[in-house]
Residue frames as qw, qx, qy, qz and C-alpha x, y, z in Angstrom:
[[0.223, 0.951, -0.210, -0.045, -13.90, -29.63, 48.53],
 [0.780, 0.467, -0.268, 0.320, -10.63, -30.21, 47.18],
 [0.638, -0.579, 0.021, 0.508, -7.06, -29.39, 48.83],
 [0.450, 0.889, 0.013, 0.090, -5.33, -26.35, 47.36],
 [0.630, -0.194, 0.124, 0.741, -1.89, -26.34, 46.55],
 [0.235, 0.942, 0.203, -0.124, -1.03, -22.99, 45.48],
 [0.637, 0.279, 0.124, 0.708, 1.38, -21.64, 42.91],
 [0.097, -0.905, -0.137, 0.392, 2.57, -18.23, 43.07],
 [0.524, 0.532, 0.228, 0.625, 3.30, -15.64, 39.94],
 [0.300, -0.354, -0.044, 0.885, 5.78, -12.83, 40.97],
 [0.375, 0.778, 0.399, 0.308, 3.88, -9.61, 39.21],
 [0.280, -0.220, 0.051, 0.933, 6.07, -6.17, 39.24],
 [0.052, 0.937, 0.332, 0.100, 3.33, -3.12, 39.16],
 [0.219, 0.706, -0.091, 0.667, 5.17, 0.28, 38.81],
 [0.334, -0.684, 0.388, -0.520, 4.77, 1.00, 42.81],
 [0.608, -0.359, 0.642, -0.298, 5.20, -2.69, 44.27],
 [0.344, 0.283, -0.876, -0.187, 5.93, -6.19, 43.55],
 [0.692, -0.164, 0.170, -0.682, 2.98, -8.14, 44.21],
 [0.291, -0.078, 0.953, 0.031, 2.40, -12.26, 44.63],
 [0.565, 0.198, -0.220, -0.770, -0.48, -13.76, 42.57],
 [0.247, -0.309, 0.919, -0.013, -1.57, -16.78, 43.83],
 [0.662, 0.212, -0.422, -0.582, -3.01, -19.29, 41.79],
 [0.718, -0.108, 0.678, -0.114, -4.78, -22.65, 43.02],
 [0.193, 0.215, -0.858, -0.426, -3.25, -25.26, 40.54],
 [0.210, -0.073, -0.971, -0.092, -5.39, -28.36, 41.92],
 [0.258, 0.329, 0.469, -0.778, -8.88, -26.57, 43.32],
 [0.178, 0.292, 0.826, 0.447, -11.82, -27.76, 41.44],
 [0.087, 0.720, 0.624, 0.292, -14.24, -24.91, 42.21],
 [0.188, -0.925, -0.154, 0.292, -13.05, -21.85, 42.93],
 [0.666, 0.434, 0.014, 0.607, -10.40, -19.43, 41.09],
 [0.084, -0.974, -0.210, -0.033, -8.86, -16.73, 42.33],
 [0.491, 0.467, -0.177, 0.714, -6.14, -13.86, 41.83],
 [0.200, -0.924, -0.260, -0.194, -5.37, -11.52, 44.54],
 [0.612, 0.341, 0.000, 0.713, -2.96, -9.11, 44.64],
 [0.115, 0.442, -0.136, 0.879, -1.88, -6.17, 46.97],
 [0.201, 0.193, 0.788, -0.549, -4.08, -8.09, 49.95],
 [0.498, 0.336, 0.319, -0.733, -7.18, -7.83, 48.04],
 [0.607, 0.219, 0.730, 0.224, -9.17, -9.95, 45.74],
 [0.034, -0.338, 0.413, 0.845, -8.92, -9.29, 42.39],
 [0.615, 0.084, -0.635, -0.459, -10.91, -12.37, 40.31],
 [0.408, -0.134, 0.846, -0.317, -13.08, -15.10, 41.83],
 [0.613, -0.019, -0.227, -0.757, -14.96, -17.67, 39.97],
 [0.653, -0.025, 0.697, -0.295, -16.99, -20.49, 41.05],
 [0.769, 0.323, -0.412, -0.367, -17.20, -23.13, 38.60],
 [0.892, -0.090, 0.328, -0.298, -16.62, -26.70, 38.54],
 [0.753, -0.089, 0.513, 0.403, -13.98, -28.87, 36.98],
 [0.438, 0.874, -0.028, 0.209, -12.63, -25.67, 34.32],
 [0.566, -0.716, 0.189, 0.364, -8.84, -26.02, 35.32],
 [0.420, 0.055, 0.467, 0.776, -7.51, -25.35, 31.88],
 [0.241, 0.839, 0.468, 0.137, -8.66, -21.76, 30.03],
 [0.243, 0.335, 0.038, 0.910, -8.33, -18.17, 30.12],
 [0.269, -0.766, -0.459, 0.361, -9.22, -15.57, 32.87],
 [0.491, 0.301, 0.020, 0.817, -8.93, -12.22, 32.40],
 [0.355, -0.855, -0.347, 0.149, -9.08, -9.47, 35.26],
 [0.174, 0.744, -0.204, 0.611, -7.55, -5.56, 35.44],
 [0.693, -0.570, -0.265, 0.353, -5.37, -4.70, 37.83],
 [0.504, -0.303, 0.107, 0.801, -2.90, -1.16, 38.61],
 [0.165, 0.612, 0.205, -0.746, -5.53, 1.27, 37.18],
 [0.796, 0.541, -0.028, -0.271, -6.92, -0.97, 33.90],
 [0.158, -0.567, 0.804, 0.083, -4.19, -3.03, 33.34],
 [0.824, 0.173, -0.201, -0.500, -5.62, -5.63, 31.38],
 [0.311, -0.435, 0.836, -0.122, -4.31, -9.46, 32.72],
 [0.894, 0.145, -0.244, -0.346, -4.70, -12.88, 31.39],
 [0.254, -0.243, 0.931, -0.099, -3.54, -16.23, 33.00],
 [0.726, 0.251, -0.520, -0.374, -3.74, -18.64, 30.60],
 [0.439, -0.212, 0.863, -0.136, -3.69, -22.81, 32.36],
 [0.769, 0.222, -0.441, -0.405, -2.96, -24.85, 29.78],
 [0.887, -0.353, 0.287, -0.076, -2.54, -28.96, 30.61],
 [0.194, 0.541, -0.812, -0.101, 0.73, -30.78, 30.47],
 [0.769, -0.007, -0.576, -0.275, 0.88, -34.47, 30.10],
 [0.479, -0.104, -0.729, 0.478, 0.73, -36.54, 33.50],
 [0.380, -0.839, -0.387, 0.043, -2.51, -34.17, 35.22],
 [0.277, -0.385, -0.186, 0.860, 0.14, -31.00, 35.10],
 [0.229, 0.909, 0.337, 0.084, -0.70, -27.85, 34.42],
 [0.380, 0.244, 0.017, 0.892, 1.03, -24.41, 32.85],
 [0.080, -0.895, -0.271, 0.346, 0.42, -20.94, 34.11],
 [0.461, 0.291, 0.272, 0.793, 0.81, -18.17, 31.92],
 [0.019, -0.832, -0.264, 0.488, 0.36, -14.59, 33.08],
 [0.391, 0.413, 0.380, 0.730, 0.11, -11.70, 30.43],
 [0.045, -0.806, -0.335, 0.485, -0.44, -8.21, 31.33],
 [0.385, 0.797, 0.057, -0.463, -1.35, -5.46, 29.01],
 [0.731, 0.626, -0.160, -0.220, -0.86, -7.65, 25.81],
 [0.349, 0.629, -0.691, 0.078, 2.94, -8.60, 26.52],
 [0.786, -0.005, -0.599, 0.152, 4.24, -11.78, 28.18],
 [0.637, -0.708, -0.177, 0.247, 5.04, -11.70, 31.55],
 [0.621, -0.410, 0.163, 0.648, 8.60, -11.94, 31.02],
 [0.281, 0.429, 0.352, 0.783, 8.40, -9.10, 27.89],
 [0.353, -0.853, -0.122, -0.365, 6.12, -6.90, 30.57],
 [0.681, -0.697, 0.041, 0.221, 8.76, -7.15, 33.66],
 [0.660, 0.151, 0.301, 0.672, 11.48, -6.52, 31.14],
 [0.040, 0.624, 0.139, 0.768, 10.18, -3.11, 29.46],
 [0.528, -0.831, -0.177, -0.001, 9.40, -2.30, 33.56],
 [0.679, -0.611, 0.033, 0.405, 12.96, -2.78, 34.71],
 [0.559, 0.109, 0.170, 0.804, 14.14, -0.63, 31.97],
 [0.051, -0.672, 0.004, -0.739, 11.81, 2.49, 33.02],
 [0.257, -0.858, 0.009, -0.444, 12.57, 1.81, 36.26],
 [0.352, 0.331, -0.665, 0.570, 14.89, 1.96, 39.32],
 [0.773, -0.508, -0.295, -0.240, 13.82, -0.12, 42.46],
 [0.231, 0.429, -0.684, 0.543, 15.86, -0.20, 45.92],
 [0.734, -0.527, -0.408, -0.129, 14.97, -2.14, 49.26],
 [0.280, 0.424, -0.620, 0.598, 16.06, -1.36, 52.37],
 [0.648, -0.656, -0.385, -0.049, 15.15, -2.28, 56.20],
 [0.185, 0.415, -0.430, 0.780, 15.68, 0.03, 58.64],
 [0.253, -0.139, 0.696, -0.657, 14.82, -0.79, 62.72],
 [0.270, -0.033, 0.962, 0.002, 12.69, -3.43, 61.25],
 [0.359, 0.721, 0.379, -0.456, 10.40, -2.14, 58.92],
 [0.584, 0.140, 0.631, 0.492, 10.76, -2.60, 55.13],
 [0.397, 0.672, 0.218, -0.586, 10.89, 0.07, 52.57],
 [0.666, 0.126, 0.612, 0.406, 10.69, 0.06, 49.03],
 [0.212, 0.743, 0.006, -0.635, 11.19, 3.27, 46.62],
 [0.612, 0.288, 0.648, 0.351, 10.72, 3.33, 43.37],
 [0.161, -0.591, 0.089, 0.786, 11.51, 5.55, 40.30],
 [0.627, 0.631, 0.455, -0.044, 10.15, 6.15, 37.70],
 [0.527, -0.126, 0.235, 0.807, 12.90, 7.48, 34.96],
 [0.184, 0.432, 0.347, 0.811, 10.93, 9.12, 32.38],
 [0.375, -0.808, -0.201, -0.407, 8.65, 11.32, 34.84],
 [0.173, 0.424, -0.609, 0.647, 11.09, 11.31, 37.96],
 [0.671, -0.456, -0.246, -0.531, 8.08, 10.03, 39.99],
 [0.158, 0.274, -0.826, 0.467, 9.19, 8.55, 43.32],
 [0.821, -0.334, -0.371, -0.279, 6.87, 5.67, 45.31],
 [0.045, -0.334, 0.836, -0.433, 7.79, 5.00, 48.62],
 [0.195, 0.218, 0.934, -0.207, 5.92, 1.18, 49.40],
 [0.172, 0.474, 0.771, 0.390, 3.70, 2.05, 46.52],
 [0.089, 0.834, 0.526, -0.142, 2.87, 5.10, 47.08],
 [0.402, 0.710, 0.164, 0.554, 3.49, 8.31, 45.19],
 [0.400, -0.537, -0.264, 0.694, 5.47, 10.93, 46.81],
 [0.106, 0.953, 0.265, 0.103, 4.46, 14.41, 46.05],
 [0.623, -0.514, 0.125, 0.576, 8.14, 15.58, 45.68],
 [0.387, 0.913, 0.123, -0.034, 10.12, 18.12, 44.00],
 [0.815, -0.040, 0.033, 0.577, 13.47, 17.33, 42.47],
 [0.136, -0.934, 0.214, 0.253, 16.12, 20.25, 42.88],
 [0.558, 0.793, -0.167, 0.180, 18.77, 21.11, 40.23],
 [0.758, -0.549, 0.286, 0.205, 22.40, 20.04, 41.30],
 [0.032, -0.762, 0.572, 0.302, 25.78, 20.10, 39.44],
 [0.141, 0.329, -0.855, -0.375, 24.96, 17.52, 37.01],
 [0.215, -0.226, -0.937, -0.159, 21.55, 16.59, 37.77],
 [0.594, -0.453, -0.222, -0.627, 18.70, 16.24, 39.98],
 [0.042, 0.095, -0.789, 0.605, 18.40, 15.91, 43.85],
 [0.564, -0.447, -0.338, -0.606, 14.98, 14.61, 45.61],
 [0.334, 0.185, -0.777, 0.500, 15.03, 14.31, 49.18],
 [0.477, -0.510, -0.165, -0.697, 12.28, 13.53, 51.68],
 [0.111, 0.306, -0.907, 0.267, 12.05, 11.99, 54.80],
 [0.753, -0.190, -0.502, -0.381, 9.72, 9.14, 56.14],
 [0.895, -0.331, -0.299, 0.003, 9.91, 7.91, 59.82],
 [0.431, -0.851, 0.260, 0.146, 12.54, 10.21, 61.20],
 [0.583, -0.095, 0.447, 0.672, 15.05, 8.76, 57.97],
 [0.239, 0.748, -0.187, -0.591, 16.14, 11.17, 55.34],
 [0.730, 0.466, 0.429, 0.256, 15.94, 9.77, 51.66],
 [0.083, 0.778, -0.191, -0.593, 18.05, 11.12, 49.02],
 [0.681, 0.493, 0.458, 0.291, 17.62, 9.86, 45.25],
 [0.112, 0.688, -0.462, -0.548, 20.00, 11.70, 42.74],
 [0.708, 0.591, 0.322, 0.212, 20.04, 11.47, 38.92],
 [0.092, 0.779, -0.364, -0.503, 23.47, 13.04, 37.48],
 [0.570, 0.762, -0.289, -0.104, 25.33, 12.17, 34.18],
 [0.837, -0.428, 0.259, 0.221, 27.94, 9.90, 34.26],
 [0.132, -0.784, 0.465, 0.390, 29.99, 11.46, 31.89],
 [0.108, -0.299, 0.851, 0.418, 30.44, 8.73, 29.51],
 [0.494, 0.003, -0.632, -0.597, 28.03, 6.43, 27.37],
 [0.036, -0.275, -0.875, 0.398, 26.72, 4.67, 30.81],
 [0.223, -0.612, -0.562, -0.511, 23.98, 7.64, 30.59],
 [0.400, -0.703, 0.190, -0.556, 22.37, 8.92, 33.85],
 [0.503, -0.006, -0.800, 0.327, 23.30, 7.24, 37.12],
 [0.584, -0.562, -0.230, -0.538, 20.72, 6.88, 39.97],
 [0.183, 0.014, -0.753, 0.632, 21.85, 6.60, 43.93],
 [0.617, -0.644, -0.396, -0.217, 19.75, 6.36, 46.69],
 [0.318, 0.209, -0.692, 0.614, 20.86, 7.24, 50.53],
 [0.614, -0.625, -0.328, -0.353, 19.29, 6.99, 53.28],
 [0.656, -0.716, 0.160, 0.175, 20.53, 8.71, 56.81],
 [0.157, -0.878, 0.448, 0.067, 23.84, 9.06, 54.79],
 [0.500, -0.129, 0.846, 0.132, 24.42, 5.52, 53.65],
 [0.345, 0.284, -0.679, -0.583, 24.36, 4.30, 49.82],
 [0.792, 0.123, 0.491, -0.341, 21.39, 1.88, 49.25],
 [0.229, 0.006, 0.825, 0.516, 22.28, -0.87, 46.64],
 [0.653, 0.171, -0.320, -0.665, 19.93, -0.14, 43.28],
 [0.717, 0.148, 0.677, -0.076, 18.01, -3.90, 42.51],
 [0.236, 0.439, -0.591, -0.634, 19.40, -4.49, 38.92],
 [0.365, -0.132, -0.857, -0.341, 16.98, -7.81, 38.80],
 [0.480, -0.319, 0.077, -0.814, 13.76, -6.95, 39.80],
 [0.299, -0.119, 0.877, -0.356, 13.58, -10.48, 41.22],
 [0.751, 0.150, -0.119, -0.632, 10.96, -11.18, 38.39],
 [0.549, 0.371, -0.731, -0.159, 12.43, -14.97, 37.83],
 [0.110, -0.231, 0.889, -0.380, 11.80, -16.44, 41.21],
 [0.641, -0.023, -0.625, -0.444, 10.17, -19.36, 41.01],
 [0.455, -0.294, 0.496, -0.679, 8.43, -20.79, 43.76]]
């Protein structure tokens, strides 16, 4: 068996931001796997250029395309439901609003969905119920003895709505670049 060197494509799913690693230089084995769990595995033999294509995030249809470059390299292309990566992480980070935050050492990550108000804490769906406020919407739950609070009011001008997080009382920066561009 070969050594595997292993590339890694950043994927952004609505509740989490998964790796996807891909062995570039492995001659019999493929595999995706995402969110700790395999997704795709095949066994085959010297096929390191093609098309795979495996669902992921409840039918999500994926393709990673490895085509060859000259000098034994190889491209990775990742496509998910029809668009390009970067055209799929693009139409994401405009329906939604993503904050990180560690508190006593323990990472969270909420996510919003704009057009449904849906709220994920570390990928999962919270079963909240926003409350009506002087220029918006308040949602506020708490999760480990911290209090979340996500508001949606009007900014008054042609910005549109404006989305805050706190947490315990303290403004969480929004992520305005879902980090989709790191390259590894």
């Amino acid at each position: 068996m070969t050594s595997t060197t292993t590339k890694t494509l950043k994927q952004i799913q609505h509740d989490n931001s998964v790796d996807i690693p891909i062995p570039s230089q492995r001659k019999d084995v493929k595999e995706v796997v995402a969110q700790w769990r395999e997704i795709l595995r095949r066994d085959w033999m010297f096929k390191l250029v093609g098309e795979d294509v495996f669902y992921v995030d409840e039918g999500k249809r994926c393709i990673i395309r490895v085509d060859p470059l000259p000098g034994f390299k190889y491209n990775y292309l990742l496509f998910v439901d029809g668009k390009s990566y970067e055209q799929y992480t693009e139409s994401l980070s405009k329906a939604l609003k993503t904050w990180e935050i560690t508190l006593n050492g323990k990472s969270y990550r909420i996510v919003l969905e704009k057009d449904t108000l849906n709220v994920y804490l570390n990928g999962f769906l919270r079963h909240e119920t926003a409350e009506f406020i002087d220029g918006g919407t308040e949602t506020e739950f708490e999760q480990d003895a911290h209090v979340f609070k996500l508001t949606a009011t009007t900014s008054g001008t042609k910005r549109g709505i404006v989305y805050t997080l706190t947490v315990d009382g303290t403004e969480v920066p929004l992520i305005s670049d879902l980090n989709m561009n790191d390259k590894k």
